[in-house]
Structures are given as C-alpha cells and as structure tokens.
C-alpha positions as a Markdown table, in Angstrom:
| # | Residue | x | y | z |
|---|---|---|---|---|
| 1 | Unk | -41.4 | -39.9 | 19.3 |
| 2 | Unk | -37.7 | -40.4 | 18.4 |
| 3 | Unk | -38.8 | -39.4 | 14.7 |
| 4 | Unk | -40.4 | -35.9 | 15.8 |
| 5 | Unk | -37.1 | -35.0 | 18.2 |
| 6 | Unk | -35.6 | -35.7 | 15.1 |
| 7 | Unk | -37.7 | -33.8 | 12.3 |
| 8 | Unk | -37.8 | -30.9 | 15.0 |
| 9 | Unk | -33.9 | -31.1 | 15.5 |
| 10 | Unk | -33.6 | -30.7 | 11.7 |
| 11 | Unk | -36.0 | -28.0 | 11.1 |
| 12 | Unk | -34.4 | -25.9 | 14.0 |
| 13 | Unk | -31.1 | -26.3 | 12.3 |
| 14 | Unk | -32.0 | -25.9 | 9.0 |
| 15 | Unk | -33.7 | -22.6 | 10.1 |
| 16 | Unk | -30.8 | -21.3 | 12.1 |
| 17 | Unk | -28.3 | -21.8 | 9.0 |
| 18 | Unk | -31.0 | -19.8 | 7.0 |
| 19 | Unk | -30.8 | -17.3 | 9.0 |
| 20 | Unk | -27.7 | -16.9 | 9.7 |
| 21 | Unk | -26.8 | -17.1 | 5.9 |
| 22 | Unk | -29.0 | -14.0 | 5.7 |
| 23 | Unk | -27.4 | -12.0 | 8.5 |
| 24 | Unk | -24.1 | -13.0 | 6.5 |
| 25 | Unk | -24.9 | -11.9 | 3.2 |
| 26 | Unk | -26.6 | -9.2 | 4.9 |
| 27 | Unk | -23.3 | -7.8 | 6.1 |
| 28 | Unk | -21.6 | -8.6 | 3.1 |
| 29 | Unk | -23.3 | -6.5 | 1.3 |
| 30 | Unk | -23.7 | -3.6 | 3.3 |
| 31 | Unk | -21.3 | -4.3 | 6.5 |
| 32 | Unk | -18.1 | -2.2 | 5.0 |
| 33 | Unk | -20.5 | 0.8 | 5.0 |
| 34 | Unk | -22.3 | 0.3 | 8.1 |
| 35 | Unk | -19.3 | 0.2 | 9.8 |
| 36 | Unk | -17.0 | 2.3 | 7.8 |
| 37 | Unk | -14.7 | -0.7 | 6.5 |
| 38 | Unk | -13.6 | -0.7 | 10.3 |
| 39 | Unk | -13.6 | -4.6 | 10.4 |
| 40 | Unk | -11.5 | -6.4 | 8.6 |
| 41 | Unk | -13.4 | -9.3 | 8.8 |
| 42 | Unk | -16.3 | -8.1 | 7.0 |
| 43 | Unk | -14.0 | -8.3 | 4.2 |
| 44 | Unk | -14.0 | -11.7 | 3.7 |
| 45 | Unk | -17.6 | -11.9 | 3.9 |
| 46 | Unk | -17.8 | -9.1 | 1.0 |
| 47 | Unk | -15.3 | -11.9 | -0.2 |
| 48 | Unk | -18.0 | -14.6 | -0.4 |
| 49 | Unk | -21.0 | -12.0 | -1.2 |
| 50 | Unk | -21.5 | -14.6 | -4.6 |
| 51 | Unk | -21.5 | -17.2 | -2.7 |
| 52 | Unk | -23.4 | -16.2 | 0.2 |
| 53 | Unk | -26.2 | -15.0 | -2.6 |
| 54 | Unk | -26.5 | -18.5 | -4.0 |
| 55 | Unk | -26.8 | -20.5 | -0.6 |
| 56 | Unk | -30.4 | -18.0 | -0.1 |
| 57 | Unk | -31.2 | -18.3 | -3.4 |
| 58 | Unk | -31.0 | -22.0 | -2.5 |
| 59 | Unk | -33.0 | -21.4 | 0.9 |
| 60 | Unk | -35.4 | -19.8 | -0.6 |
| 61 | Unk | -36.7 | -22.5 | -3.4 |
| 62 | Unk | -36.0 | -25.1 | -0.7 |
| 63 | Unk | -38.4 | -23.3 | 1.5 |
| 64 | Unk | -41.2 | -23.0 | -1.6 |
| 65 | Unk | -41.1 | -26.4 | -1.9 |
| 66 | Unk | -41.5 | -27.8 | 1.9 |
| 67 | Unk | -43.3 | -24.7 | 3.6 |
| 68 | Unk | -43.9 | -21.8 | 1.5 |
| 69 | Unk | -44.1 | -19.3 | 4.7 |
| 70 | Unk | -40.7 | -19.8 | 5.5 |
| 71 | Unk | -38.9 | -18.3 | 2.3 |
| 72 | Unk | -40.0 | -15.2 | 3.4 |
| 73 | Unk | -36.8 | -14.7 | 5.2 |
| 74 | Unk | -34.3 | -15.4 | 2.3 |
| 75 | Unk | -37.2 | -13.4 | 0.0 |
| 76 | Unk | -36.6 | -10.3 | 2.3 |
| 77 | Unk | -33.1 | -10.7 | 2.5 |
| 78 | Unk | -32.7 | -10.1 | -1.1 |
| 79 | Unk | -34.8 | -7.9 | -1.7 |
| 80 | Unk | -33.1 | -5.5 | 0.8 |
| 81 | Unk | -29.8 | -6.6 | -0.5 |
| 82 | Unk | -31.4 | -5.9 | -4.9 |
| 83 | Unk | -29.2 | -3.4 | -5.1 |
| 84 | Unk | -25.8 | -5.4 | -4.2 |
| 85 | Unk | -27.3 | -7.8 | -6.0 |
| 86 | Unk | -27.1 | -5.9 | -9.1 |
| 87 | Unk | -23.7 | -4.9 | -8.5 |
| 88 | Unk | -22.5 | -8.4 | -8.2 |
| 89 | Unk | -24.8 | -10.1 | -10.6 |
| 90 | Unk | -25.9 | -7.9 | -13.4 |
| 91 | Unk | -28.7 | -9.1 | -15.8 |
| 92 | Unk | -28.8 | -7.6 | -18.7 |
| 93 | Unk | -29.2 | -8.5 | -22.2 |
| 94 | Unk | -26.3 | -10.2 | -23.4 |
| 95 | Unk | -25.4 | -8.5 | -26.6 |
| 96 | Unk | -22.8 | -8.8 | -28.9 |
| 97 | Unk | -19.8 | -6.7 | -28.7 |
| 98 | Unk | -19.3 | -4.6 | -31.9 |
| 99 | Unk | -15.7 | -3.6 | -32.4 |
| 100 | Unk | -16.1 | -0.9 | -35.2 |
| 101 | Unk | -16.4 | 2.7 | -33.3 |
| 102 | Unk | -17.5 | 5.8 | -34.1 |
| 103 | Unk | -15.0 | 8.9 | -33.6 |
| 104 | Unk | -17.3 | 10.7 | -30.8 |
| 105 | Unk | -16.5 | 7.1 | -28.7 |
| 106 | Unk | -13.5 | 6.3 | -26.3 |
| 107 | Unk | -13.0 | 3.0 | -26.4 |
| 108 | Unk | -10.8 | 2.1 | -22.5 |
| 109 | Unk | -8.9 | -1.2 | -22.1 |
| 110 | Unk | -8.1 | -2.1 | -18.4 |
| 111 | Unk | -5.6 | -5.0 | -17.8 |
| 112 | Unk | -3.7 | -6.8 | -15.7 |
| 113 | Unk | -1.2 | -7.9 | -17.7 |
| 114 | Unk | 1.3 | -10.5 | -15.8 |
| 115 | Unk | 4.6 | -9.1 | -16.2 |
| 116 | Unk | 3.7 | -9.0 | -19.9 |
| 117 | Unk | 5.2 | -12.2 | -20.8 |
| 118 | Unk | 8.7 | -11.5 | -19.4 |
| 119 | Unk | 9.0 | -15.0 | -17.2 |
| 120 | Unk | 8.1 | -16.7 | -20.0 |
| 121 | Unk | 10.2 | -14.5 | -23.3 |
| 122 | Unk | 11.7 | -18.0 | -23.9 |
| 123 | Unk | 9.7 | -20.5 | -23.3 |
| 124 | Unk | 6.8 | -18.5 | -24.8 |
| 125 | Unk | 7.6 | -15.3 | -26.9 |
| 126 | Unk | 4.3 | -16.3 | -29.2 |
| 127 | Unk | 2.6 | -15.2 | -26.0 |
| 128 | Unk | 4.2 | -11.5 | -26.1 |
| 129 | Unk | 3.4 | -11.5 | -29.8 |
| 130 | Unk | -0.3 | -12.6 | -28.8 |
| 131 | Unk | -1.1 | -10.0 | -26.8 |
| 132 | Unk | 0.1 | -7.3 | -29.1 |
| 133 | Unk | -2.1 | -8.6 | -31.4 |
| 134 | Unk | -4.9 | -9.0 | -29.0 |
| 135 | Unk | -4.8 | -5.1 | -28.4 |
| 136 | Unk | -4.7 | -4.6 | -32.0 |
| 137 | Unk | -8.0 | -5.9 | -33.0 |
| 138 | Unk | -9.3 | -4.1 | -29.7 |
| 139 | Unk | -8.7 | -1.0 | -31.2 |
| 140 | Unk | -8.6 | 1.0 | -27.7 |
| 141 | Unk | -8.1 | 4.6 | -27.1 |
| 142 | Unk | -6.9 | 4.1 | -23.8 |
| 143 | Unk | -5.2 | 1.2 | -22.5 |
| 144 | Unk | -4.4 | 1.1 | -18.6 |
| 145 | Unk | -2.2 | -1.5 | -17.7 |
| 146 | Unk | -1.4 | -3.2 | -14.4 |
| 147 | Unk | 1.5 | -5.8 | -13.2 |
| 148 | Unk | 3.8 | -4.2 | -16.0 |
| 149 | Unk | 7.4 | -5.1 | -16.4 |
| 150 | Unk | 9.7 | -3.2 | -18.4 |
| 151 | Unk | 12.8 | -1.1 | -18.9 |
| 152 | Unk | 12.4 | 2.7 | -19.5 |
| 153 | Unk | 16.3 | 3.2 | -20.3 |
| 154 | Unk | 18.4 | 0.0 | -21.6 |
| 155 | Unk | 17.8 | -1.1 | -25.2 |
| 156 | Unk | 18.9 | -4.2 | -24.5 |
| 157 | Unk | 16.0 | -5.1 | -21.5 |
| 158 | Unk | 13.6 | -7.7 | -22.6 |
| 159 | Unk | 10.5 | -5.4 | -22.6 |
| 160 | Unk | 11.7 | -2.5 | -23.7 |
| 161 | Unk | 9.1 | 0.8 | -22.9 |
| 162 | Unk | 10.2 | 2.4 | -26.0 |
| 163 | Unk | 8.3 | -0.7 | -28.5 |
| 164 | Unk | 5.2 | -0.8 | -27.4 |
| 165 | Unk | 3.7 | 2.5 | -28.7 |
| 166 | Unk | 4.6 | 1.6 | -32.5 |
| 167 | Unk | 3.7 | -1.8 | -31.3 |
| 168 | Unk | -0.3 | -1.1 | -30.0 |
| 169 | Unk | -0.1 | 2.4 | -32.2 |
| 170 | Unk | -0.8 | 4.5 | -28.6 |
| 171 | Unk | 2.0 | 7.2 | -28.7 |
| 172 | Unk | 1.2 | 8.6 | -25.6 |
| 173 | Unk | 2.1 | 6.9 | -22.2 |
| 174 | Unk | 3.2 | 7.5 | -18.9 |
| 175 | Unk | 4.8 | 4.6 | -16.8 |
| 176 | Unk | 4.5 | 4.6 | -12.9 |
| 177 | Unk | 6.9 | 2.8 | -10.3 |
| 178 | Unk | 8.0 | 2.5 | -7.7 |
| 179 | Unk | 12.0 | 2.1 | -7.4 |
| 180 | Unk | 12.1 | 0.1 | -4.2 |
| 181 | Unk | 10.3 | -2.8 | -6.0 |
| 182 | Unk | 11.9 | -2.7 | -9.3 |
| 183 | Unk | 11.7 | -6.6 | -11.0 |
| 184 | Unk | 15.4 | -6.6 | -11.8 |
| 185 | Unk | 17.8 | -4.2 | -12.5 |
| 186 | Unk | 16.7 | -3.5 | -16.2 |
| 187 | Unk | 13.1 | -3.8 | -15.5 |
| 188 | Unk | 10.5 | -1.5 | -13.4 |
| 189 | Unk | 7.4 | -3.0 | -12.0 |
| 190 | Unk | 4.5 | -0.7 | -12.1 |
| 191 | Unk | 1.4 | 0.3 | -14.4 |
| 192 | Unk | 1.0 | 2.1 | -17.6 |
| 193 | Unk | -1.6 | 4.6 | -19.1 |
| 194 | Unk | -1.1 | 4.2 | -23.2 |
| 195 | Unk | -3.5 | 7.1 | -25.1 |
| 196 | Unk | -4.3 | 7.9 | -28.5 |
| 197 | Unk | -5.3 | 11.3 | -26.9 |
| 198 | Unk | -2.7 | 14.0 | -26.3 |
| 199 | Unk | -1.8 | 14.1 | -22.5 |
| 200 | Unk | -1.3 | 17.6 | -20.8 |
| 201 | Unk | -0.8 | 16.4 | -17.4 |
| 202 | Unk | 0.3 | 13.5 | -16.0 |
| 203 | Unk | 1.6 | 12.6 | -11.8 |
| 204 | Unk | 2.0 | 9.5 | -9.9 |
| 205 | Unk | 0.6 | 9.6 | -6.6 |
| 206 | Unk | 2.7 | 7.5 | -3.8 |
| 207 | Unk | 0.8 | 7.0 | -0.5 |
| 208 | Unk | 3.0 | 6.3 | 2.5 |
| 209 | Unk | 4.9 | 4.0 | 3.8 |
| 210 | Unk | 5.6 | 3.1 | 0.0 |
| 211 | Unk | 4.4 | -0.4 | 0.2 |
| 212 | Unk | 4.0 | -2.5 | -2.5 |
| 213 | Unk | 1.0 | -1.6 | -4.9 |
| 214 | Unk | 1.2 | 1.9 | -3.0 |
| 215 | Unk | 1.9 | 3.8 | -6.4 |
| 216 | Unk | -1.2 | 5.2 | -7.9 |
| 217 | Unk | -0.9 | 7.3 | -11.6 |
| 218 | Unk | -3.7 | 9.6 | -13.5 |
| 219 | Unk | -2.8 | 11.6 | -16.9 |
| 220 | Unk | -5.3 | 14.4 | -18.2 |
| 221 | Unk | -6.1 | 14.0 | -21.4 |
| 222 | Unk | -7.5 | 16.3 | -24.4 |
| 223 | Unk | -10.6 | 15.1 | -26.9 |
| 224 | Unk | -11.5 | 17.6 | -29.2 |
| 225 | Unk | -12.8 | 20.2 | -26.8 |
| 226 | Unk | -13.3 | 18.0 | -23.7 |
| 227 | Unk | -10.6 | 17.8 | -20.9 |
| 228 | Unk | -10.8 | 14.3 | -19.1 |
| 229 | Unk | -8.8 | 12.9 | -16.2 |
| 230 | Unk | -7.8 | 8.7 | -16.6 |
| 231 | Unk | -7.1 | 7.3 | -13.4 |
| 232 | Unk | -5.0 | 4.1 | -13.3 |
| 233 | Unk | -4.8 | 1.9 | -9.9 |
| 234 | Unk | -3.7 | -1.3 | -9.0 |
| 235 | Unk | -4.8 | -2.1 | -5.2 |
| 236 | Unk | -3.1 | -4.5 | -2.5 |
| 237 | Unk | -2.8 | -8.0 | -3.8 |
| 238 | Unk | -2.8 | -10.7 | -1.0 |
| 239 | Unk | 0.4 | -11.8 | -2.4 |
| 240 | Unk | -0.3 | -15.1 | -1.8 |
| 241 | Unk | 2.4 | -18.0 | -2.9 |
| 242 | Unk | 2.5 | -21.0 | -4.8 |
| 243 | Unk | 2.0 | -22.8 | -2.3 |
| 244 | Unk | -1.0 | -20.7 | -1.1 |
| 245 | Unk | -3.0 | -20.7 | -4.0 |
| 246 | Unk | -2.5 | -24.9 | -4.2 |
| 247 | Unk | -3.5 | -25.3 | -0.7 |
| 248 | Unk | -6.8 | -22.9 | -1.5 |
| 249 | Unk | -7.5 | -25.0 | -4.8 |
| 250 | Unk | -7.3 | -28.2 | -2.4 |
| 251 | Unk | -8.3 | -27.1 | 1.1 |
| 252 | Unk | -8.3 | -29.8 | 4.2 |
| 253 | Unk | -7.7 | -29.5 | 8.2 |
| 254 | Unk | -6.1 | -32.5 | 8.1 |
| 255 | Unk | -2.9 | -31.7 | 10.1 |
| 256 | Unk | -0.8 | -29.6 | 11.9 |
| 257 | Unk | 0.7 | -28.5 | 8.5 |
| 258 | Unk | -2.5 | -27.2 | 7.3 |
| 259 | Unk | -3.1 | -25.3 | 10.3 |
| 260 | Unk | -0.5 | -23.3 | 10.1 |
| 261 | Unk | -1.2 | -22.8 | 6.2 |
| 262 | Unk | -4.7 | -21.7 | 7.1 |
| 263 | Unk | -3.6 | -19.0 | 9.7 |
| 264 | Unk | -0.8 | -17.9 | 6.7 |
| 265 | Unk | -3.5 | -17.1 | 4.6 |
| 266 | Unk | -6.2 | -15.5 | 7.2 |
| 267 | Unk | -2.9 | -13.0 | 7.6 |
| 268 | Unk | -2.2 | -12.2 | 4.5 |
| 269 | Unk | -6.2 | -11.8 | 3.7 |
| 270 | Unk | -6.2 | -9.1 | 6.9 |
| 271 | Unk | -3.5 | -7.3 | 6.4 |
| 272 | Unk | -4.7 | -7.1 | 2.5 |
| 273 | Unk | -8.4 | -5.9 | 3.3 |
| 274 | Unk | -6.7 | -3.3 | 5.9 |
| 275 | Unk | -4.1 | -1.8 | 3.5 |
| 276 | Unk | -7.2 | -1.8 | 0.5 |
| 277 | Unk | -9.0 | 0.0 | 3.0 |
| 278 | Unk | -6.4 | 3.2 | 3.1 |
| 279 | Unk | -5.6 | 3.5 | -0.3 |
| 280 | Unk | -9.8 | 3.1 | -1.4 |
| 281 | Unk | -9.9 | 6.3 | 0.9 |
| 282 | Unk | -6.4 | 7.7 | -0.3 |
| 283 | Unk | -8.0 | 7.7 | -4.0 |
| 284 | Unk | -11.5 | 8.7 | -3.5 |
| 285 | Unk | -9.7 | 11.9 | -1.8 |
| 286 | Unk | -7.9 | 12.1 | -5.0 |
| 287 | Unk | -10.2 | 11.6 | -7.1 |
| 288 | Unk | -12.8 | 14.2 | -5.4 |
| 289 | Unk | -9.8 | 17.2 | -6.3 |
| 290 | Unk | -10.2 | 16.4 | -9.9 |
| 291 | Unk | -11.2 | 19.3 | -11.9 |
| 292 | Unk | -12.3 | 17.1 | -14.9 |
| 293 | Unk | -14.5 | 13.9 | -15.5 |
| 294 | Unk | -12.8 | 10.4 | -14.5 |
| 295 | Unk | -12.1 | 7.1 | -16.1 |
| 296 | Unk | -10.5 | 5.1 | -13.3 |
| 297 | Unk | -9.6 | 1.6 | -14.4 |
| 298 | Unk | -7.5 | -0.6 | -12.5 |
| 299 | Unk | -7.5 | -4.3 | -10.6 |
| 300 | Unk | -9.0 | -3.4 | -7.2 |
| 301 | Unk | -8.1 | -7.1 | -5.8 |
| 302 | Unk | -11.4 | -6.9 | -4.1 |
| 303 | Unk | -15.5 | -8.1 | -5.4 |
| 304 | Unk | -18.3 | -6.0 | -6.1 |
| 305 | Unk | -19.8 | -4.6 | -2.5 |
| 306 | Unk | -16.5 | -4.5 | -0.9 |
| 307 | Unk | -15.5 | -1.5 | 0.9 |
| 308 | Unk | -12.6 | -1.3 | -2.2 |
| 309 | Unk | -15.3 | -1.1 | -4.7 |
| 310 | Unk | -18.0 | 0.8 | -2.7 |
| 311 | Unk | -15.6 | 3.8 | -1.7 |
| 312 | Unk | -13.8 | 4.4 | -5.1 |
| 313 | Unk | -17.2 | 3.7 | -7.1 |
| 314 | Unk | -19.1 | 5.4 | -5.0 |
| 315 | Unk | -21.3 | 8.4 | -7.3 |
| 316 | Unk | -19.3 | 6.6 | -10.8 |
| 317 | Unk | -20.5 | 4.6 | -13.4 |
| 318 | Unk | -19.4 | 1.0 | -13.1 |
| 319 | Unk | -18.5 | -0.5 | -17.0 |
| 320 | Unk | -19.8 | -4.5 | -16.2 |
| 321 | Unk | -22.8 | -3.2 | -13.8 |
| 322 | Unk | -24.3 | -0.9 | -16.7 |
| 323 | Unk | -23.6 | -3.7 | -19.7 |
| 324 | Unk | -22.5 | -6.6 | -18.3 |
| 325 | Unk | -24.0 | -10.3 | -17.7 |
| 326 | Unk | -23.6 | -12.3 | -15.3 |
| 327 | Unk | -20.6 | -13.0 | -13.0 |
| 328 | Unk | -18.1 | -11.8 | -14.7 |
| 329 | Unk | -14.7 | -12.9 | -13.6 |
| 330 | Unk | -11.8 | -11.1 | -14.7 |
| 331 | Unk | -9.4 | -13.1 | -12.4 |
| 332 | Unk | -8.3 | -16.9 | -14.1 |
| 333 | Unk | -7.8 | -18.8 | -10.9 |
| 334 | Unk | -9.0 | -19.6 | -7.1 |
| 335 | Unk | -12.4 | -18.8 | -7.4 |
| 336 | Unk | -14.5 | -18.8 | -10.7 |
| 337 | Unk | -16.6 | -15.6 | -9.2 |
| 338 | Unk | -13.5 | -13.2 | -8.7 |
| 339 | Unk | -14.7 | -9.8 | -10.9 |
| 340 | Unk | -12.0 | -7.4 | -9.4 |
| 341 | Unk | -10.8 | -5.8 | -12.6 |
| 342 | Unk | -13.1 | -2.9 | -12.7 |
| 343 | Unk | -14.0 | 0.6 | -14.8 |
| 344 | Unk | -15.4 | 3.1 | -13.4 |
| 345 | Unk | -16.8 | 6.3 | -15.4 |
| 346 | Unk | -18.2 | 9.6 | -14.4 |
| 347 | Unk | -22.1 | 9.8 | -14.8 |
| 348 | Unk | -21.8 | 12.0 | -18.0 |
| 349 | Unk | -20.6 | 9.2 | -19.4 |
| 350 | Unk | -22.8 | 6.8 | -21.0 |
| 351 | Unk | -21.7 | 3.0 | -21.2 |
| 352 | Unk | -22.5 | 1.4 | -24.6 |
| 353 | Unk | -20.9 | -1.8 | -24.7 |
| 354 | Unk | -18.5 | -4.1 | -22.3 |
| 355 | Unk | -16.8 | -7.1 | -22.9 |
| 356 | Unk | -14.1 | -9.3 | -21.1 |
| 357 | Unk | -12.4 | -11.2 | -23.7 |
| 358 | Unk | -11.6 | -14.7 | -22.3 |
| 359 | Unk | -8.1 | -15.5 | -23.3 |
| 360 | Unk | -5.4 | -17.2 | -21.7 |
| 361 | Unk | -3.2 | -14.2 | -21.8 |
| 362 | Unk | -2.3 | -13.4 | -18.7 |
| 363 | Unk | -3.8 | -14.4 | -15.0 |
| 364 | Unk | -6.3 | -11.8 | -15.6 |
| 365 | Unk | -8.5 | -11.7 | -18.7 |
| 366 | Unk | -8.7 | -8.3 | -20.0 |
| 367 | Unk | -11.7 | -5.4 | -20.2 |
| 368 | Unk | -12.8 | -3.0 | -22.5 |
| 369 | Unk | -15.5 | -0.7 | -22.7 |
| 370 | Unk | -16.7 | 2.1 | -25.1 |
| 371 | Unk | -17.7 | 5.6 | -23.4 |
| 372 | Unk | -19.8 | 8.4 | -24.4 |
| 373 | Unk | -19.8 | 11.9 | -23.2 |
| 374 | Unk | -22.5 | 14.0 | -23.0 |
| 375 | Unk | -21.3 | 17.7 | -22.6 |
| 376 | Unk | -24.8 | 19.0 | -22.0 |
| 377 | Unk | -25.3 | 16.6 | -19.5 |
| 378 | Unk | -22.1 | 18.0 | -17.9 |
| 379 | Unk | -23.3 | 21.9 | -18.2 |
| 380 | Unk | -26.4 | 21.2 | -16.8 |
C-alpha cells in the first residue's frame, strides 16, 4: 500500500513538472508576443527558452520509455513551438566556410569587440595586433562594431580612430557616441560602421532619456547600382559586475549575502528586459522609414524568441537561422547557450554562408556572413 501512495505520488509529480515545463517553454517562445512584451518576466523565460527546450526533449524520451501515451504532451508542445525551435536551434548542414568571395557578394562582420583591447594595451598589445589580423583574413565589406573605445581627435589616445581604416583597409566609417558616457577623456565609447562601399548618408539616432546603449547609428551605402541601408545596434546590457557574473557562475541560497545578491541581479535583469523592450520598438519604427534594404547587425543582449529579437527581426532574414548549426553562442561566459550577436538581412537577400569564428578575442566571438542581392526579386 505504502509503495502505490508512493509510485502514485511520483507519477503525479513527475507529470505536473512536465507540464508545467511545457506551459514555460510555451510562453517562452511565444509569451513576448502574446502579450506584447508587457511582462517583464517573460523575459527571463525567453532567457531560458534553450534550456526549457532540452528539459521536454528530456520528458519526452523519458515518457517513450515508461508509458509511451504520456509524451504526447512534450510531443505537442514542440511541435507548436517548431518554429521557435528553429530559431533557437537551427539544423542545417554544417558546411565549411569558404573565405574567397565573388565581387557580386557583401561579406558583413558584426562584433562586439571589448573596448578593443584598450584595458589591456600593456599587458596584451599582441591582442590589438590579433584582432587586426583576424579582420584581415575575414576580408569583410562591412564591419559593424560594438563596445568600441577610441579617440576621434588626440593623436596621442591609445586607439586612435584615424588607424584603423589603413589598419582593416575599410576607408569608410562613421563612429557613434554618446558624450555623456565617454570612457575617459581621450576616448569615446560607442559603435562603428567600417565600409568598403562609399557612404552617402550616415545619422545616429539617440532615443530618450539618453541612457546607456541608447545611441543607435545606420549609414546608406552605394554597390554598383544598388542603394542599401546598414543598421548598427547595440541593445541594453544588464550591466552586471564582477561580482555578479561570479556569483551566477557559482549560484547558492546559502545566506543572507546571497539573498541580497539574487534580488541585485533579478533588478538589473528587469530593468534590462524593460529598457530592450523600448528601444526593439524604437528601431523597428526606424527601420520601417527606410527607403532602402537593411543589414542590421548588432549585440541585442537578448536569445532567439525574445521580444528583442522577435520585434527587430520580425519580416528579416536572420544570418545563423538561414546557415547556421546548432546553438550558436556568440557570448564567452555565463551561459554556454547565449546567441545574442545577431544579423539580420532583408528578404531580397539571400544568405550563403555564416560562421562565428571561436577566438578568444574579446567577450564576444565575432560573426560574419556573406549576402546576396537579388534586384529582380526586389522589383517584383
């Protein structure tokens, strides 16, 4: 008797995590839009959409093996959530990336690139000296940049602005900041647009209050006949410490300490889901008024099926999702499932090849991706 009360106990909880690990992975993937990103909560399940997709994956063989019937819950939910799926976990072919390009291609590099060495110019420099020569054998036409530090007026700044076109052979660039958040007094803090393509227009876009990562930047650029519009964004971090990341790497509940540690972090998540959420709307808005086809690239601090990723991308092309493998990662640390370097592409683009390339760089490991445009396709 004892035994039953027990098996049954078992079952009925084993059944209500099942489900309730499909009602969160349900929302994960399709809460933001259901509800219009209104709660900020359903951001840190978007958050844990890889993980929450693994746990039914795990129902569901668990299920096959002790009562077949039963896996028909985590079946369904994944099959209602395929197309999420996709976006989180592409499976395609893994091929291998070839780095010689034809002319008619435009070939976009999107990274976040650390500071670009400058807290570690003496301790390091080979690292500065690495990552010009990384972009180098990339060959890119267009390089966006993110997190980067350098002086626009003093020769003597440590990354000086006016190197790194004859350094990366990209003569064209515009470089975006905002004042208010400048890293030192000889050095801006902003992103970059670098293009082998002449640019005819170029603006940074500021939303208000001018917060940090509130400053936006697009150039239009010129290809033979074809007009296009590169958009370069770099979305609310959590701006999470030191200490934050350590505790995250090493979680416990053990004390008072940790407590407090916990709720430090649950604030900094909200109020970095909330502020996504207004600038994601803030560029979409922008990017609708474009009279040309976009390239957006940029670090959205935010996974696939967030409402970060869901707005901006929303009717584009993502780069990993149409060539990609896999998981992905383009951030080095907290969690080994964190894609949230992203390019997008207008549809008359056609992706032909993406890679990450997994060096030690910078925090973020950086993302190209050659384009094709298909005019017809656009007249049509």
């Amino acid at each position: 008797m004892a035994k039953q009360i027990i098996r049954k106990t078992a079952r009925s909880i084993i059944v209500t995590l099942n489900i309730l690990a499909g009602l969160c992975f349900l929302f994960s993937c399709y809460g933001n839009s259901i509800f219009n990103g209104k709660f900020w909560f359903l951001g840190l399940l978007s958050s844990a959409g890889f993980y929450l997709l693994i746990i039914n994956l795990l129902f569901l063989v668990f299920w096959l093996f002790i009562k077949p019937v039963r896996s028909l819950l985590s079946f369904i939910v994944l099959i209602i959530c395929w197309s999420p799926i996709k976006e989180i976990f592409p499976l395609h072919v893994k091929n291998e990336f070839l780095f010689n390009k034809k002319n008619s291609i435009i070939r976009v590099m999107s990274w976040n690139v650390e500071l670009f060495n400058i807290l570690e110019y003496k301790s390091h420099p080979e690292k500065k000296v690495q990552m010009f020569e990384l972009i180098n054998q990339i060959n890119p036409d267009v390089v966006c940049f993110q997190e980067m530090v350098a002086g626009d007026s003093l020769s003597k700044c440590i990354n000086n602005i006016a190197e790194f076109p004859n350094k990366i052979g990209l003569k064209n660039f515009y470089y975006s900041f905002n004042p208010m958040f400048d890293f030192d007094t000889k050095h801006h803090f902003g992103i970059i647009i670098f293009s082998k393509y002449p640019i005819i227009k170029k603006e940074t876009v500021t939303l208000n209050p001018h917060n940090y990562n509130s400053t936006f930047q697009y150039i239009d650029i010129v290809k033979n006949n074809d007009t296009f519009r590169v958009v370069n964004i770099h979305l609310q971090t959590l701006r999470l410490s030191e200490h934050n990341r350590i505790y995250l790497n090493h979680p416990s509940m053990s004390d008072e300490n940790d407590i407090i540690e916990s709720k430090n972090i649950l604030s900094k998540y909200k109020i970095g889901i909330v502020n996504r959420h207004m600038q994601s709307d803030f560029i979409k808005k922008n990017l609708s008024e474009s009279p040309y086809p976009v390239i957006l690239c940029g670090d959205f601090n935010d996974v696939p099926n967030s409402y970060a990723y869901n707005t901006i991308g929303e009717g584009m092309l993502n780069a990993f999702t149409e060539k990609g493998f896999g998981v992905g990662a383009t951030f080095d640390g907290i969690s080994p499932a964190l894609r949230i370097d992203n390019i997008f592409v207008d549809k008359h683009f056609e992706v032909l090849q993406y890679k990450r390339i997994e060096k030690k760089l910078s925090d973020h490991f950086p993302i190209i991706s050659d384009l094709l445009y298909h005019q017809k396709i656009a007249e049509n």
